[in-house]
N, C-alpha and C positions, 0 to 999 in steps of 0.2 A: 660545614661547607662555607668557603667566604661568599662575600655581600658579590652579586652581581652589577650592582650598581655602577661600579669604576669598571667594567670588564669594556675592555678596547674592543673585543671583537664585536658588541654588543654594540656599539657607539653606532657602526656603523650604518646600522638600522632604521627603522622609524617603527617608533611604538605600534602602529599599526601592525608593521608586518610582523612584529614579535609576536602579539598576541596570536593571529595566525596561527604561527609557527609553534606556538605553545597549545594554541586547538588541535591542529592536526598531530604532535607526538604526542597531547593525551591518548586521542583515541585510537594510538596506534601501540600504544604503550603497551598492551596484553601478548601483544605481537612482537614488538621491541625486546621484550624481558624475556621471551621465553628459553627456558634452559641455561636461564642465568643465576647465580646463586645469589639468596637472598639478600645478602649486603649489597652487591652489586646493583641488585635492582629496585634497593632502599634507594641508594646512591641516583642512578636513573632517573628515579617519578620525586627526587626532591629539585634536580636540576633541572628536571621538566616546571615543576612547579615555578620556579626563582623564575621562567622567564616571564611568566605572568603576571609577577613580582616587580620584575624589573619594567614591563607596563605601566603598574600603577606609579614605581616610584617618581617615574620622569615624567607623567602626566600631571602628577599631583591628586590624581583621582580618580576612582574604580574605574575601568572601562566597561562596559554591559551591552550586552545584544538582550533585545526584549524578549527574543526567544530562549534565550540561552537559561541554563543555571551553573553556580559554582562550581568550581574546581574543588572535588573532594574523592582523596584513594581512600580503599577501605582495607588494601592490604598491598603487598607489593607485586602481586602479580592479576590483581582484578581494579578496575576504576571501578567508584559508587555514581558517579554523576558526572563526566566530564562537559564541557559546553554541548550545550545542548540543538546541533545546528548543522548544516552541512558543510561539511571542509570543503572549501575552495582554495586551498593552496595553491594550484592550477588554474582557477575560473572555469571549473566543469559546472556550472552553474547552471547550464540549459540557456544563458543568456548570450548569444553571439554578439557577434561584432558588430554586424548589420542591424541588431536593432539595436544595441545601447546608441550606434549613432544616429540611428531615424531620431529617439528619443535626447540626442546632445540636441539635435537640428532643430527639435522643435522646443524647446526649453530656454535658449539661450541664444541672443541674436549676437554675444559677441565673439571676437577672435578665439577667445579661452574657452577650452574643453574641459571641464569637468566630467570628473570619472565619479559613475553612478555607486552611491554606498550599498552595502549589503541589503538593509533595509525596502531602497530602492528597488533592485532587481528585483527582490523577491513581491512586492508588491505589484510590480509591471508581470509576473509571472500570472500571480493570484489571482488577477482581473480578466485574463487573456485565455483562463483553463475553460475550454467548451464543458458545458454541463447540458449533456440528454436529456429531459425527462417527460417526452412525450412520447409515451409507450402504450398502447390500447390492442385490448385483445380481449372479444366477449365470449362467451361461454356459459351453459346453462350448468350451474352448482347448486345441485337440491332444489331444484326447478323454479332457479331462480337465475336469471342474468346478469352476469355476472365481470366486469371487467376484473380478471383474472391477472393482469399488470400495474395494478395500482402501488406506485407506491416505489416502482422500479427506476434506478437513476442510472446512467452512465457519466463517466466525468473521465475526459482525456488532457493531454497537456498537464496533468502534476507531477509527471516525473519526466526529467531531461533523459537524453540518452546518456548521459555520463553518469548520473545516479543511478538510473538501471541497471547500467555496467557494474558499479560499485556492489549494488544489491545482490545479481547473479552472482559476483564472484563472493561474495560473502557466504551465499546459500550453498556454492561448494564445496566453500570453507567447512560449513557444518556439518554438512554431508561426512566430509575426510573424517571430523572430528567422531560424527558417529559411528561410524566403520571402524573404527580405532579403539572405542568403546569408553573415548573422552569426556559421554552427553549422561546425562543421566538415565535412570533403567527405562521409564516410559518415555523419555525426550522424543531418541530416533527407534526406528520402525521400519525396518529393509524386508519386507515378508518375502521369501521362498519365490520366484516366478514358476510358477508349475504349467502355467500358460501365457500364452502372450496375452498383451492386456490385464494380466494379474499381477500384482505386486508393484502397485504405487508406493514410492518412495514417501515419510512420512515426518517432519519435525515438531514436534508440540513443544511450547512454552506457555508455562502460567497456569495450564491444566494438563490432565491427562484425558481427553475423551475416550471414551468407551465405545466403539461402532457397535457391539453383537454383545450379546452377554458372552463372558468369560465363562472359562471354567472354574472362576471361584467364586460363579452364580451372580458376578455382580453382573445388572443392568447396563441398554446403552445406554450414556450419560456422562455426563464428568464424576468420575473417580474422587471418592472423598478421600481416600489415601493412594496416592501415587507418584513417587518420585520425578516429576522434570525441573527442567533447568528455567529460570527469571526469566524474562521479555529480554532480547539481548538489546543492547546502546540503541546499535544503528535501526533495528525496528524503534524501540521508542522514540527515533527520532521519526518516521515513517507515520507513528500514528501522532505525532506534534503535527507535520505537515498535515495530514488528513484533518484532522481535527481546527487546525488554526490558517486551514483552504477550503472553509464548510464545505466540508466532504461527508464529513459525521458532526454529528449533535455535540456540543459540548456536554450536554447529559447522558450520551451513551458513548464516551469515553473506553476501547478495547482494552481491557488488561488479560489477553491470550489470542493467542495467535497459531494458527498452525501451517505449515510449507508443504505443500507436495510438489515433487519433482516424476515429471511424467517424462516416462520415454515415447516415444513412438507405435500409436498403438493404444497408450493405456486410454483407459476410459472413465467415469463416471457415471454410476446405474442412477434413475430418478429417486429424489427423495426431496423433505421436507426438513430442513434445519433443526434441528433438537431443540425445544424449547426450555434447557436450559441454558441457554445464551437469548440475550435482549436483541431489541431489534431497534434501530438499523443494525445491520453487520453489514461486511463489504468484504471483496477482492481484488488484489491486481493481479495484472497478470504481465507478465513476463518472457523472454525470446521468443514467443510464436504467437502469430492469431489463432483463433479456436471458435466454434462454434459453441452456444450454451442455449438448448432447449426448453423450453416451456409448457406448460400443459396442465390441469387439473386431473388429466387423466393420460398419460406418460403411458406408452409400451414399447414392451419388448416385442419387438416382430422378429428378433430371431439373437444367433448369438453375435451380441454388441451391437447389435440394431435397435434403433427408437425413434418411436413416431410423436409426434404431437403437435400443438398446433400454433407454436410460433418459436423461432430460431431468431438469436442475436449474435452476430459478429463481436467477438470481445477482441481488442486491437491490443497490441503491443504496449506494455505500459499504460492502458486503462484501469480505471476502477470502478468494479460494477458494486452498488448500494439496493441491497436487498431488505424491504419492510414492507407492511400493509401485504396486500393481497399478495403482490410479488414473491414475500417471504412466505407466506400461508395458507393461500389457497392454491398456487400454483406451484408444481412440481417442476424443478428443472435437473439435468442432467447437462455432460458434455458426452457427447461419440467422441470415439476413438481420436483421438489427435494427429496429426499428419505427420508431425515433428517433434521435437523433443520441446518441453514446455516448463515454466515453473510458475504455481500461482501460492498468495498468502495472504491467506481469508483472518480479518481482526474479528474478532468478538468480544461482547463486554459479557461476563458471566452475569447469572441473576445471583443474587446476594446469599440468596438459602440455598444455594449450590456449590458456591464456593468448594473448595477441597477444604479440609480441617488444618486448621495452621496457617490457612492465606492471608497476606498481608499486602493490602493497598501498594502501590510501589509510587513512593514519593512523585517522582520525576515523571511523572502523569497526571500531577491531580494542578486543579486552576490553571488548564489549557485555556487560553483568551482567542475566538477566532478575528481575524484579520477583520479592519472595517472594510467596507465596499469602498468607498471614498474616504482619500485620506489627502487633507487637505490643511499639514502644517504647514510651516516656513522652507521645512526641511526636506517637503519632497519636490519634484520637479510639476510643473504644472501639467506637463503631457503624463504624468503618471497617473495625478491626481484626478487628471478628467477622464480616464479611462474607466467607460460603465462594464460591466459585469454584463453585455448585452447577450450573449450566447445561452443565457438562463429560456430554458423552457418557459413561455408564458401558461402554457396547458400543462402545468407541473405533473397529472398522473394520467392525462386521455380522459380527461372526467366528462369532455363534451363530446365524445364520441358520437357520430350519427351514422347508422349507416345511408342514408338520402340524402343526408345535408355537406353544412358545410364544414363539419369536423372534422369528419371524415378525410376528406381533401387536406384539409391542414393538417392531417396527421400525417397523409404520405406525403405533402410537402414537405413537410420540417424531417422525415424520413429520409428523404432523399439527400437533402439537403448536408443534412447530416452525412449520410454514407459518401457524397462527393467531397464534402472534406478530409474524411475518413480512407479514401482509396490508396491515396501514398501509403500507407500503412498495410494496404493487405499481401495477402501471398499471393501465387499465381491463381495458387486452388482456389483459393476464395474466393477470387474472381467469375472463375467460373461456376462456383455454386450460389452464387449473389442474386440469381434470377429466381430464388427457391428461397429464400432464406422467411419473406413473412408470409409467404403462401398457407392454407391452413391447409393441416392434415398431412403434411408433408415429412415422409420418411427418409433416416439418415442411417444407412445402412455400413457403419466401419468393421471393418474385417477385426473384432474381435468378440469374445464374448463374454459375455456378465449375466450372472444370475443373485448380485448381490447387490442389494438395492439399500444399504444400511450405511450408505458413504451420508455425510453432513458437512463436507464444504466443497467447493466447486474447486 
């Protein structure tokens, strides 16, 4: 292939946009190639590369996003590592117009507008994600008192609407892909609907869980031998953002993940996460709100009815962080969903669970989370001053009273929360929102379950 370097059409550019432009046909590259023959799409992923190429040549030097990693194919129709980051070839960044310019206004007293760098945005994003973590709910467990929520976090604002978009349409990419019989044998998992609210739509990566013993006696758990398919890009980049928007530990770093896609109707019976996955683990969740119940002691009051004694609104593009008691003493469930839904629960396997033959996946390991305050040359000063004030001070309800004045500060900051939270809800929600922490309080969806061996939300 000749040197890109003299190409006229290239001239035209600015290394900036190149590189871009050489981000977004990486990761589009899988999609680009297909059903093209493999010279062809030798040809393709090397004139993809050159422009990246042609980046460094006219800079004089590497160009690097901190989040990013190299540009590396492993074959002509898979990337191993492309930049590692979200394409914004559009500016679907979740950053509008109205605030990069609050943020020009307050940065900069002169005529000239400077346009916020990647770096920038995403830090102005970081600081600005509301993080829940005053959740309290007592209960006597083994005749002991017990707050039953310890440990439980919500965090809204990490993902734009245009990333979410990106994600859903992705997840019915796979969907296609499985139905086509494209995924590997345990990947996708379409069961039979013999009734309504049966037959959750199901995609694993990075293991295969086990819900029930099989009929080849194996246990639930992760499958030490079961064919799925790698953590796919655009998740890996999913659990970079989680990870480096302390969302999750840098020490419990997800290498698996699994998708379910809910129609209208399906449900979730109570249960207790399998203890072969670490904890924290987490969820987002996707087109719809939903309810997700709580309880040390979950029922079934009838078919697809459950009672217990504390309900959280999970919003549209949230992500709920499950550990401590949250994860292990308390049982939660979703009723029947109103609407069609899709969530994608990260988990980090525990190490002696592994499947046989699992191997670390590069492009996950020395995730660095974002500082709170970042305060070089190179960011704006309204970025820099922006605290992280949305943080729980009462990180798990741990001063709970019921007399005092915990108590109060719990339904405050409860409230508080839910009225930022309102734009987000559905009609329904609204009107079940006078019930939602009430205790004892039953959720009766027109469906039924008698299977209580589900392990993600």
């Amino acid at each position: 292939m000749e040197p890109v370097d003299n190409d006229l059409f290239l001239r035209k550019y600015q290394p900036s946009d190149i590189k871009i432009a050489s981000e977004f046909l990486t990761t589009w590259l899988p999609f680009l190639s297909r059903d093209l023959c493999s010279d062809c799409v030798h040809v393709l992923s090397r004139r993809i590369r050159s422009l990246d190429s042609e980046t460094v040549s006219r800079d004089d030097k590497p160009v690097y996003d901190h989040n990013l990693e190299d540009d590396r194919f492993i074959n002509a129709s898979e990337t191993a590592s492309p930049k590692m980051s979200w394409d914004d070839m559009t500016q679907e960044d979740g950053f509008n117009e109205e605030e990069e310019q609050k943020v020009r206004e307050d940065t900069t007293k002169t005529p000239q507008k400077r346009k916020l760098s990647r770096d920038e945005r995403e830090q102005f994003r970081f600081v600005n994600v509301k993080r829940m973590k005053v959740f309290s709910c007592y209960e006597k467990v083994k005749g002991r008192r017990v707050d039953i929520l310890e440990g439980l976090e919500l965090h809204t604002g990490v993902f734009s609407a245009a990333e979410q978009k990106r994600i859903v349409d992705y997840v019915y990419e796979l969907q296609e892909k499985g139905r086509k019989g494209e995924l590997q044998e345990r990947t996708f998992t379409a069961p039979h609907k013999w009734m309504r609210g049966k037959g959750r739509v199901t995609i694993q990566f990075g293991c295969c869980y086990n819900y029930a013993t099989d009929k080849a006696g194996n246990p639930p758990g992760i499958l030490q031998h079961g064919a799925v398919d790698p953590i796919p890009l655009l998740f890996k980049v999913i659990i970079r953002r989680l990870v480096g928007w302390h969302v999750l530990p840098p020490t419990c770093v997800p290498d698996s993940c699994i998708v379910n896609i809910y129609d209208e109707g399906d449900c979730i019976p109570p249960h207790i996460d399998n203890h072969d996955f670490l904890r924290p683990f987490c969820t987002v969740s996707f087109l719809s709100e939903c309810d997700i119940l709580f309880g040390s002691n979950l029922k079934i009051e009838g078919p697809g009815e459950f009672s217990g004694s504390y309900s959280l609104p999970l919003p549209v593009g949230s992500v709920l962080v499950l550990k401590g008691n949250g994860a292990d003493v308390a049982k939660h469930c979703v009723p029947a969903v109103p609407q069609k839904r899709i969530s994608i629960t990260f988990r980090k396997m525990d190490e002696s669970k592994r499947p046989v033959g699992f191997t670390p996946d590069l492009d996950l390991q020395g995730i660095k989370p974002l500082p709170y305050e970042q305060t070089t040359l190179n960011t704006p000063p309204a970025v820099a001053a922006i605290r992280p004030s949305r943080w729980g001070n009462d990180q798990n309800g741990g001063n709970y009273n019921s007399r005092g004045g915990g108590q109060r500060k719990h339904r405050e900051s409860s409230r508080g929360y839910h009225h930022s939270e309102s734009r987000e809800r559905s009609p329904t929600s609204r009107r079940r929102g006078s019930s939602r922490h009430s205790p004892n309080t039953a959720y009766r969806p027109k469906v039924h379950s008698n299977n209580t061996s589900s392990d993600n939300v």
